[in-house]
C-alpha positions as CSV (number, residue, x, y, z in Angstrom):
1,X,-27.1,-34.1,51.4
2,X,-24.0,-32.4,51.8
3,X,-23.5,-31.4,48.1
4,X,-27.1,-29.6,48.9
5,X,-26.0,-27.9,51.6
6,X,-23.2,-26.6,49.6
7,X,-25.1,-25.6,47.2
8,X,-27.2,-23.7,49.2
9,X,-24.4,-21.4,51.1
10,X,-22.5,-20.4,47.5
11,X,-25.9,-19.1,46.6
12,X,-26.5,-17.5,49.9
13,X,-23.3,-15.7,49.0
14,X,-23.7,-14.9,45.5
15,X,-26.9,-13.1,46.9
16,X,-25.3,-11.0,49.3
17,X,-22.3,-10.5,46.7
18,X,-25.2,-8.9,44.1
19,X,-26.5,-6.6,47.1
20,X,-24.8,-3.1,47.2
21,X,-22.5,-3.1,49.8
22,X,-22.0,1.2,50.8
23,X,-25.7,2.1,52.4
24,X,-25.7,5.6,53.4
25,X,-28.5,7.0,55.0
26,X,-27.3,9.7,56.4
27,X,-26.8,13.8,55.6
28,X,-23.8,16.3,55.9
29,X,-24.7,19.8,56.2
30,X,-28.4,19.2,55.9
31,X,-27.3,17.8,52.1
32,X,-28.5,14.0,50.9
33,X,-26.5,12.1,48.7
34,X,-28.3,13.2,45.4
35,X,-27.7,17.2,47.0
36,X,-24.0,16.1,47.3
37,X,-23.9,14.8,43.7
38,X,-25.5,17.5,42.6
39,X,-23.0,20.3,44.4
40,X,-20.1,18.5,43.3
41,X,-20.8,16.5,40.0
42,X,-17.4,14.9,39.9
43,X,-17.8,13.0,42.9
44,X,-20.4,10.7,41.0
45,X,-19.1,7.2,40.3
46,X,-18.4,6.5,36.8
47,X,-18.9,3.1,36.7
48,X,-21.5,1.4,36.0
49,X,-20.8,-1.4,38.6
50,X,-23.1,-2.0,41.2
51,X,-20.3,-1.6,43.8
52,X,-19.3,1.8,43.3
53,X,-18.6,3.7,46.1
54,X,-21.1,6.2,46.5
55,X,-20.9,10.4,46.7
56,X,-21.0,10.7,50.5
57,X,-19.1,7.9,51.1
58,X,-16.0,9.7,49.5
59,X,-16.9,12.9,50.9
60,X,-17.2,11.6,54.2
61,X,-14.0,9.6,54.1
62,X,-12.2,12.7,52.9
63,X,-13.6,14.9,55.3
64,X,-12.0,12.3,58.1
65,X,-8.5,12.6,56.3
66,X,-8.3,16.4,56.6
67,X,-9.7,16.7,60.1
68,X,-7.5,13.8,61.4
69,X,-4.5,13.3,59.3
70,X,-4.6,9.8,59.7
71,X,-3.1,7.5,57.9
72,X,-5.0,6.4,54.8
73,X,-5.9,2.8,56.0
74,X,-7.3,3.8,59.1
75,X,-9.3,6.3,56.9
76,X,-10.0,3.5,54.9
77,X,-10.9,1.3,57.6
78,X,-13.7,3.7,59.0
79,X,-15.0,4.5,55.6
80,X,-15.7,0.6,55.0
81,X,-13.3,0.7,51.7
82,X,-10.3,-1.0,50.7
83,X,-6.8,1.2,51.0
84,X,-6.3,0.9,47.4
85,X,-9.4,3.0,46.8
86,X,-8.8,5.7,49.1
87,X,-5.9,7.2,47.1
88,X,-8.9,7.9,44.2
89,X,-11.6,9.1,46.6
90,X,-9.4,11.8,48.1
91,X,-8.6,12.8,44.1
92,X,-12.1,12.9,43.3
93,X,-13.1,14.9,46.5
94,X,-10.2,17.4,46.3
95,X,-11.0,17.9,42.4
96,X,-14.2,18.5,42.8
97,X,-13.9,21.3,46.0
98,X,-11.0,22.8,44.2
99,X,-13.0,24.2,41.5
100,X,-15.2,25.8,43.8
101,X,-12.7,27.1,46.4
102,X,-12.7,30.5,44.2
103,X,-15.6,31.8,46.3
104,X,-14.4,30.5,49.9
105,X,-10.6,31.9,49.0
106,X,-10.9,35.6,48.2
107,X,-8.8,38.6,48.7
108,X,-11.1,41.6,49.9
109,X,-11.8,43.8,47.2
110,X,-15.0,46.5,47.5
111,X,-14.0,49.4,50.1
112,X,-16.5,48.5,52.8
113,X,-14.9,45.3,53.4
114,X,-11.3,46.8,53.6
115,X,-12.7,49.8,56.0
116,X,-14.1,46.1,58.0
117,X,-10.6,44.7,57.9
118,X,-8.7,47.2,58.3
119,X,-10.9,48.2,61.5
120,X,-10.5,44.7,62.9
121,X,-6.9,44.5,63.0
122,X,-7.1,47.8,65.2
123,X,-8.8,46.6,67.4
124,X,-6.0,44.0,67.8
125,X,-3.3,46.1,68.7
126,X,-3.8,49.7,67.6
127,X,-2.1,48.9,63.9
128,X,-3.8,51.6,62.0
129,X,-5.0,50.8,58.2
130,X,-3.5,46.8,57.9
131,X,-5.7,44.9,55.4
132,X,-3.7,41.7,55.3
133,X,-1.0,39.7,57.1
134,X,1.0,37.0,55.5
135,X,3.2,34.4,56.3
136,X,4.8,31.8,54.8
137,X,5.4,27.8,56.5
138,X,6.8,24.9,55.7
139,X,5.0,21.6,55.0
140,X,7.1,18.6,54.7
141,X,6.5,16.3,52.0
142,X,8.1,13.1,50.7
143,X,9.5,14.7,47.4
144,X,9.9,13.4,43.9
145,X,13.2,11.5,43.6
146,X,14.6,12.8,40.6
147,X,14.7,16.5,41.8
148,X,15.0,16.0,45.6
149,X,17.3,18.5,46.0
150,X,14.8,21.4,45.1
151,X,12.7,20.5,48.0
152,X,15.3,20.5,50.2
153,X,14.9,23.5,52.9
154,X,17.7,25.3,55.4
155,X,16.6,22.7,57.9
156,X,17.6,19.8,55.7
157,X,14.5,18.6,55.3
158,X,12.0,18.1,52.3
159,X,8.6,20.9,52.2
160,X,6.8,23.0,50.5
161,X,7.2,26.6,51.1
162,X,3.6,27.8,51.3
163,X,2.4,31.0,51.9
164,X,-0.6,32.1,53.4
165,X,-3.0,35.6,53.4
166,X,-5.5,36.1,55.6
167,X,-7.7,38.6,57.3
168,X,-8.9,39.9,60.8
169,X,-10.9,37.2,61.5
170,X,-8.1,34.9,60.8
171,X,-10.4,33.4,57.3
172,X,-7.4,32.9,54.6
173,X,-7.9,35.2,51.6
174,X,-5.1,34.0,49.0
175,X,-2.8,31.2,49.0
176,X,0.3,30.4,47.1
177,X,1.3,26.2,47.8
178,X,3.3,25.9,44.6
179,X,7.1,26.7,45.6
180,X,9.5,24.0,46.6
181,X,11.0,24.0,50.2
182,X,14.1,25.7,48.7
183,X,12.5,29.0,47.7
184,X,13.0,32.1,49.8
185,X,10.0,33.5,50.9
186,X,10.3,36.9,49.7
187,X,10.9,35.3,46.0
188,X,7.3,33.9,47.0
189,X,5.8,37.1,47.4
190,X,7.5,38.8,44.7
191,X,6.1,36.6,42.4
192,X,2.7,36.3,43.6
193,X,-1.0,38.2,42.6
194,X,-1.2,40.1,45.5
195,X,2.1,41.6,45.7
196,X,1.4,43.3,42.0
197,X,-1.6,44.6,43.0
198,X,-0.9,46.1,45.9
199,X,2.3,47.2,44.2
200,X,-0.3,48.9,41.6
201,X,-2.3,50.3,44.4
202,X,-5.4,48.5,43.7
203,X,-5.9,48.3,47.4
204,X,-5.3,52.0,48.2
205,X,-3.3,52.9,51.2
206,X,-3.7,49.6,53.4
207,X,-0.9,47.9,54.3
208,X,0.3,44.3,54.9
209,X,2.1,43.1,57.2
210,X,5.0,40.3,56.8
211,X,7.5,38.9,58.9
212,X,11.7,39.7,58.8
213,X,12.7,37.4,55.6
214,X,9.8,40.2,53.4
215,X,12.0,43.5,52.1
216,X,10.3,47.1,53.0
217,X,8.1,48.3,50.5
218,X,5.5,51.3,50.6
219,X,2.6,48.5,50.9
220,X,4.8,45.8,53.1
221,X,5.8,46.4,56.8
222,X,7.9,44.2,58.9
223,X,9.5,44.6,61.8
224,X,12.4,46.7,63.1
225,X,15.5,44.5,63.0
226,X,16.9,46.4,65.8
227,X,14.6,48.7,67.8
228,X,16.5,51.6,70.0
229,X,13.9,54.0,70.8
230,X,10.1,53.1,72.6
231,X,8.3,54.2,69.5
232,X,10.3,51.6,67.3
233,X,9.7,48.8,70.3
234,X,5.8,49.9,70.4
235,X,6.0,49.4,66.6
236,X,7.4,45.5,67.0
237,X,5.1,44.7,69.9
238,X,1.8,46.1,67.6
239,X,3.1,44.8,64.2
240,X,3.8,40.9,66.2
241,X,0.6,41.0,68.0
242,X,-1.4,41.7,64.7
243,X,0.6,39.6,62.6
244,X,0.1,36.5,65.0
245,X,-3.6,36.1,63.2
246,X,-2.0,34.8,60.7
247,X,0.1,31.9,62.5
248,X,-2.6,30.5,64.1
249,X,-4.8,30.0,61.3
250,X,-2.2,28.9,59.1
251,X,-1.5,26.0,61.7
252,X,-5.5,25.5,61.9
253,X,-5.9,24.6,58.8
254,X,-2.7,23.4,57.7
255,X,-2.0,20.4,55.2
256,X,-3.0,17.4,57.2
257,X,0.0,15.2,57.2
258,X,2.5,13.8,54.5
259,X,1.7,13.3,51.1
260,X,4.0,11.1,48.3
261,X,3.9,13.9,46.1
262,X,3.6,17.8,45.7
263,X,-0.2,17.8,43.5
264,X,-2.1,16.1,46.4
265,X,-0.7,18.1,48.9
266,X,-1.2,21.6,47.2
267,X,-4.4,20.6,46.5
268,X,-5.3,19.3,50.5
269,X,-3.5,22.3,51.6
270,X,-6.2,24.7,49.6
271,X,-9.2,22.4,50.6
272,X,-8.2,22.5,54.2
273,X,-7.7,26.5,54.1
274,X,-10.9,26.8,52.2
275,X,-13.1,24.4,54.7
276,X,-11.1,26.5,57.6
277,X,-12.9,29.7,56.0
278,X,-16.2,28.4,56.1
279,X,-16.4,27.4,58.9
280,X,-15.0,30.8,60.6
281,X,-17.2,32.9,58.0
């Protein structure tokens, strides 16, 4: 009798074992599991298991880990998956949003939207023909350990020196989350897109507007290093209020917490600042 009772609960078990464990029944954005899959192919499983985790199930759990920046097995934990599983989700997720993130990330370019930027950062603080304002931030990161030194900022600590471009609405327009913590952030902007083509005046006469580490040039304003005379100190007081866009979103929708390495975080950083534009556009 007891060898039949046995025998009954390991196949009770196997049964349940054969059943798919992940049922979602639910939508994001109005967007089933087969829309999901169909937006972002990557996110499919590969496997032909039946255990895979499904689409939404990654998207969901990645969604969590950017809005939280919690650690991955509490992520984990909510999602219903094991920790050692999360680490390929996120990959998956933030592969398949970064090739898209071209049309959520984009620097103004007809003349009726910079006439609309430019005419929202007046109304700001009376900064006349501003189409940009950038900043630059540090993220700290746990970096590699054969070139720790490279990360290492003028704080002592290990980052990322990102910088960050962004509009009058505060939606983030170009991003640069590439340079060690070591890099000054005028080397940043030297180096980057934008500054050549404002440089070759594909923008026309609108200026942007950087903090004290940027150099003056014809298409970059900072602020007076030492105002003596009120039209100088109503300068610092317009150029600070309007550059202070900037800041805020950058902090919004900055990388969600500490990542082992610089490719997952450059890649969180851009999904976070694209998901932070759509959801302000």
């Amino acid at each position: 009798m007891a060898a039949v009772t046995v025998a009954r609960r390991r196949n009770r078990n196997n049964e349940r074992r054969r059943r798919q464990i992940f049922l979602v029944h639910i939508s994001i954005f109005g967007m089933t599991e087969e829309k999901v899959i169909q937006t972002y192919p990557y996110l499919e499983p590969t496997t032909r298991r039946s255990h895979a985790i499904p689409a939404m199930t990654k998207l969901l759990a990645a969604l969590h880990f950017f809005a939280s920046g919690s650690f991955q097995r509490t992520v984990a934990i909510s999602a219903g998956v094991s920790q050692s599983s999360l680490p390929g989700m996120l990959s998956d997720v933030l592969n398949a949003m970064i090739r898209r993130m071209g049309r959520y990330i984009q620097f103004p370019s007809t003349q009726e939207a910079l006439n609309e930027t430019k005419h929202g950062f007046y109304a700001v603080a009376d900064f006349p023909r501003v189409i940009e304002v950038v900043h630059c931030t540090h993220v700290q990161i746990v970096p590699p350990s054969n070139i720790e030194h490279v990360y290492r900022n003028g704080k002592h600590s290990h980052s990322l020196n990102a910088q960050a471009v962004c509009d009058s609405r505060g939606v983030i327009t170009n991003v640069v989350a590439k340079y060690p913590g070591s890099v000054h952030d005028s080397f940043i902007m030297r180096n980057s897109r934008i500054f050549s083509k404002l440089g070759e005046g594909e923008y026309g006469d609108g200026w942007l507007l950087g903090d004290s580490p940027h150099p003056l040039h014809p298409f970059l304003l900072t602020p007076q290093l030492n105002p003596t005379t009120p039209g100088e100190n109503r300068h610092n007081v317009a150029h600070i209020r309007t550059r202070n866009i900037v800041e805020k979103s950058w902090f919004r929708c900055c990388f969600p917490n500490q990542c082992s390495g610089c490719e997952g975080e450059v890649k969180s950083g851009i999904q976070c600042t694209g998901l932070y534009g759509l959801r302000v556009r």
